[in-house]
N, C-alpha and C positions, 0 to 999 in steps of 0.2 A: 504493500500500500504506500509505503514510502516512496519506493522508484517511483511508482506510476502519480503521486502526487508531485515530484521532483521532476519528471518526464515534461507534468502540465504544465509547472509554472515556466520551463524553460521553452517551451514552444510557444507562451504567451509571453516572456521578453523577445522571443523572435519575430514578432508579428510586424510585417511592415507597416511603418509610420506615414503620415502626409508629408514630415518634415525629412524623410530618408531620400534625399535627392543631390546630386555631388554638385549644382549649384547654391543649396542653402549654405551660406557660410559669410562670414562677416570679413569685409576687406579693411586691414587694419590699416593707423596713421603708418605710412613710412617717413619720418624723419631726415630733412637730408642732412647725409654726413660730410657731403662735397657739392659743387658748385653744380647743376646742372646749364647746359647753353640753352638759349629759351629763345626762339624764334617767331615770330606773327605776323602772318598774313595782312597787306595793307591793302588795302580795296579802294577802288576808284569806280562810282557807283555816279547816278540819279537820285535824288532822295526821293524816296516813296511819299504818297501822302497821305499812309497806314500809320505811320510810325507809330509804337506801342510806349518808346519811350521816348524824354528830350533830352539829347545832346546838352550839356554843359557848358562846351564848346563852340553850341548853335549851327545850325547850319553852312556849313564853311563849304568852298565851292572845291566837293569832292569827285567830279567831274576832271579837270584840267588840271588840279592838285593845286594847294594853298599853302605857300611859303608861311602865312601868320597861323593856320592852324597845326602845321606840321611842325612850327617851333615846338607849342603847349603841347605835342604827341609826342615829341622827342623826351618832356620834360618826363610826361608823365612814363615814357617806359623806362626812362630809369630810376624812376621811383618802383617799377613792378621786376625791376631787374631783367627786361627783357634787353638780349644782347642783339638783335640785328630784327627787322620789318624784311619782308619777301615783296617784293616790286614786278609787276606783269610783264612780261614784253611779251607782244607775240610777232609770232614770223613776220620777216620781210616780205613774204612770198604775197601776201597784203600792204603795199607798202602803206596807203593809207590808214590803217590801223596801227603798223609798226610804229608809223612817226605821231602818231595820238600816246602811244605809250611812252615813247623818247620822253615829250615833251612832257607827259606828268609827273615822268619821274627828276627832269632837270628841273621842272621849277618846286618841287617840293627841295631838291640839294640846294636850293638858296635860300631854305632857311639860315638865321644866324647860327644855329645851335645843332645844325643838321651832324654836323662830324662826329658829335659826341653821343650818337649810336649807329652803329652800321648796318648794311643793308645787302641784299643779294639777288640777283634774278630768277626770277619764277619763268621758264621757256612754256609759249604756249604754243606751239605748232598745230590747235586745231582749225587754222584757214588753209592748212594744204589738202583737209578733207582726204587721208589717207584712210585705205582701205585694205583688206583683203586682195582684192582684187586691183589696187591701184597701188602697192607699197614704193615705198620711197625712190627704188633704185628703178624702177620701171616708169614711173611716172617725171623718173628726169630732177630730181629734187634733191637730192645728196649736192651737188652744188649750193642750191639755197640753204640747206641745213647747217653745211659748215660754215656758209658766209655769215649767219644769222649772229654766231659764236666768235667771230671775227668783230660781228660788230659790236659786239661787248667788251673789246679793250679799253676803250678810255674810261668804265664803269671800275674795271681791274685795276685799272692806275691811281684808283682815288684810297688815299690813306684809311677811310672808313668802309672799304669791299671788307665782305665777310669773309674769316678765311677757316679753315679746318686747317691746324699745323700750319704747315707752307702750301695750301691746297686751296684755290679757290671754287668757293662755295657757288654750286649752280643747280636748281632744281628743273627735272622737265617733269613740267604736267601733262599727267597720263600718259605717262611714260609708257605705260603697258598699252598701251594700242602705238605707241611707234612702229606700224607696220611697216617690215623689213626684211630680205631677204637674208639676209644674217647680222642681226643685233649687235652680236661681237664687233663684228667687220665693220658695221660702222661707226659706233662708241673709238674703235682704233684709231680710224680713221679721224675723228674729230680730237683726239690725245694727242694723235702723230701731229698733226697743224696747230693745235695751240701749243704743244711743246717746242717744237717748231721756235714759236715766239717768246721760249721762256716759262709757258704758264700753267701748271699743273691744276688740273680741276677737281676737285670734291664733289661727286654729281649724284642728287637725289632724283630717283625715279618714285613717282609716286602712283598706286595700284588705287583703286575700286574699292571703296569700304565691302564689308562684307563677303571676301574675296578670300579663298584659300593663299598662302606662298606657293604652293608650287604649280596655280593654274598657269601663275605668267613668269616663271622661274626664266623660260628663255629669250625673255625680252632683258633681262636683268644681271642675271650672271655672266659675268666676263665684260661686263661693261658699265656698272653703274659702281658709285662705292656704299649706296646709301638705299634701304625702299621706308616710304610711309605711304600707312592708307590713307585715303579721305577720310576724314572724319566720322565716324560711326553714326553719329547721332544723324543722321538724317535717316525714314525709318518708315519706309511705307506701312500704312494702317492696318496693310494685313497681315503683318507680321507684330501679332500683339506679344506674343510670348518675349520677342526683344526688346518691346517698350516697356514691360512691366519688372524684366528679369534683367537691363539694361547693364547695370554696371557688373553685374556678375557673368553674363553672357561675355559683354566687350574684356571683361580681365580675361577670360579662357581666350578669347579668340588673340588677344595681344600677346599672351605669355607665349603662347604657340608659336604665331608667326615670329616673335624675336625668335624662341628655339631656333626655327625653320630655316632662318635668314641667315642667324649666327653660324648655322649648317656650311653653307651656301659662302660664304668668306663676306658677306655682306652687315652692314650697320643695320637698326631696324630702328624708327623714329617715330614714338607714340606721336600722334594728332590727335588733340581733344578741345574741345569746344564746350564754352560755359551754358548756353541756351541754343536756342532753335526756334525761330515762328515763319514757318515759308508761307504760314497764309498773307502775310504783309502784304507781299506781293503778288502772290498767289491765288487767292479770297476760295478757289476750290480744291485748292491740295492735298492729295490723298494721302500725305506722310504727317507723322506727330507731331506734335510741337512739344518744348521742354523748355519752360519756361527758365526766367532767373532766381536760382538757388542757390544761394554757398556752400550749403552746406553737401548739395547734390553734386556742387563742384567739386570743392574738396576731397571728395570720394575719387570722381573722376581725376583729379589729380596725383593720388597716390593709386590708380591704379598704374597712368603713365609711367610714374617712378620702377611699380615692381616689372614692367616691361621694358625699360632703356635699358638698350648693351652699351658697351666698351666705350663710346663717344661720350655718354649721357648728354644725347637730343632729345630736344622737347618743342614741336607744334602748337601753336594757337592758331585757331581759327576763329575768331581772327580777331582781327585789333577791331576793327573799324566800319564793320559789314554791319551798319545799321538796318537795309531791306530786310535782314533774315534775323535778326537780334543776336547774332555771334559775338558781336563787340562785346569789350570787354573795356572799350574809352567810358570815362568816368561821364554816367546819367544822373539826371537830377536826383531819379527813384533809388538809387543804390550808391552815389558818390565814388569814390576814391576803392573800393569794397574784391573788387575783383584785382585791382592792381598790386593791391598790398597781400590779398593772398595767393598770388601768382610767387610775387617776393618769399613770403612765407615759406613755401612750398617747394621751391626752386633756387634756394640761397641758403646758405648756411648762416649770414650774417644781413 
């Protein structure tokens, strides 16, 4: 009678729980013990006439870029210890568009105070409209591509380019659809001619949120030094289980892909984003929105930490992107609140 009473009770501590699931678990504070690089997205936008929140700032003409608002942006990232702003350019291959970027990024470098944070180019090669069936070498555009990269020297020459070591810093967006008929070959290609001229590059290629490592491993390996996703948070509504299970979902899938990447001889560089509202401009957008939270930030903050390898890089999305509420420039409704725990979070001091 014993056994068989000792039998029960231990079949009924065996009984599966609601709470027996290997995402229930609490992401602790990580504290940092060393300096992380903290990078942010600068956006040159339209102002919506949604806005959820007001600029402190006011509406500065973020269109052609504002030397007088890009002073008090400068100030205020080093009050959040952000070390470098990501600046657009896209392909020449548009020259009309290319020389729209020129120019917003030269007249934002005359601010007074512009040197005393530095900055890096974000490549957007989506007006060559490459495809599957149009990739780069076939469609005649390996010339434009490396001309594009030529034409970023005098950005190189400015004592505030952002640099990795003796590497200068260049990200391409959507890196993984650079369709090509060998990746490698032309990553080389574009090493060999800026070597060429002296200039070793640091190049982040950036993937698809929600994207395994090894869909677009061979857009990457052997040519990029760096991958980040897009930022997670953006989250169609039918996928409710990752809006609800968010930060526990995005920690599995980041610790992974660093694994994955670290595999691969590559850097892996969390992106994370403090809110989200794409209905702003959107009014019928089918993905969530995430309002502004510290405390939901904070969370996403140390999850970024326990997934930064070897570099410890870190993405914002973004500084300034008032249409979609990603900013994190100081609003009437929340103040100085995101800047100082950017600092927190990302500085030892």
């Amino acid at each position: 009678m014993v056994f068989f009473g000792f039998l029960a009770f231990a079949c009924e501590e065996d009984k599966p729980d609601i709470d027996d699931y290997f995402l229930n678990y609490t992401i602790e504070d990580v504290p940092p013990v060393h300096d992380y690089i903290v990078g942010a997205y600068y956006k040159s936008f339209i102002w919506d006439n949604d806005l959820t929140e007001t600029p402190v700032a006011g509406k500065y003409e973020a269109g052609r870029g504002d030397p007088t608002a890009y002073q008090q942006h400068v100030t205020w990232a080093n009050t959040a210890g952000i070390d470098y702003f990501l600046f657009r350019l896209r392909s020449s291959y548009d020259i009309a568009q290319h020389t729209i970027d020129l120019a917003f990024i030269d007249t934002l470098l005359l601010a007074s105070n512009a040197g005393s944070v530095k900055f890096a180019i974000n490549y957007d090669f989506a007006n060559m409209t490459l495809a599957d069936k149009k990739r780069i070498e076939t469609a005649g555009l390996v010339p434009t591509f490396l001309d594009d990269f030529s034409r970023m020297k005098p950005y190189f020459q400015r004592s505030n380019y952002m640099k990795i070591g003796n590497k200068y810093m260049v990200m391409i967006n959507d890196a993984y659809n650079l369709y090509s008929d060998d990746n490698v070959a032309l990553y080389q290609m574009l090493r060999a001619q800026m070597s060429a001229a002296g200039i070793e590059l640091f190049i982040i290629g950036t993937q698809q949120s929600w994207t395994p490592p090894a869909r677009y491993d061979f857009r990457f390996v052997g040519g990029v030094n760096a991958v980040t996703h897009d930022s997670y948070i953006e989250i169609s509504n039918s996928w409710y289980d990752r809006y609800i299970l968010f930060h526990n979902i995005v920690d599995q899938a980041m610790i992974y892909s660093a694994g994955k990447f670290t595999e691969y001889g590559l850097e892996y560089i969390p992106t994370i984003s403090p809110s989200y509202n794409p209905k702003i401009t959107v009014p019928g957008s089918p993905n969530f929105s995430f309002g502004k939270d510290v405390k939901w930030f904070t969370t996403y903050c140390n999850i970024a930490k326990r997934s930064s390898t070897g570099a410890f890089l870190i993405l914002i999305d973004s500084f300034n992107d008032w249409n979609y509420d990603t900013q994190i420039e100081p609003a009437q409704s929340y103040g100085q609140d995101y800047l100082n725990l950017i600092r927190q979070q990302f500085k030892v001091n």
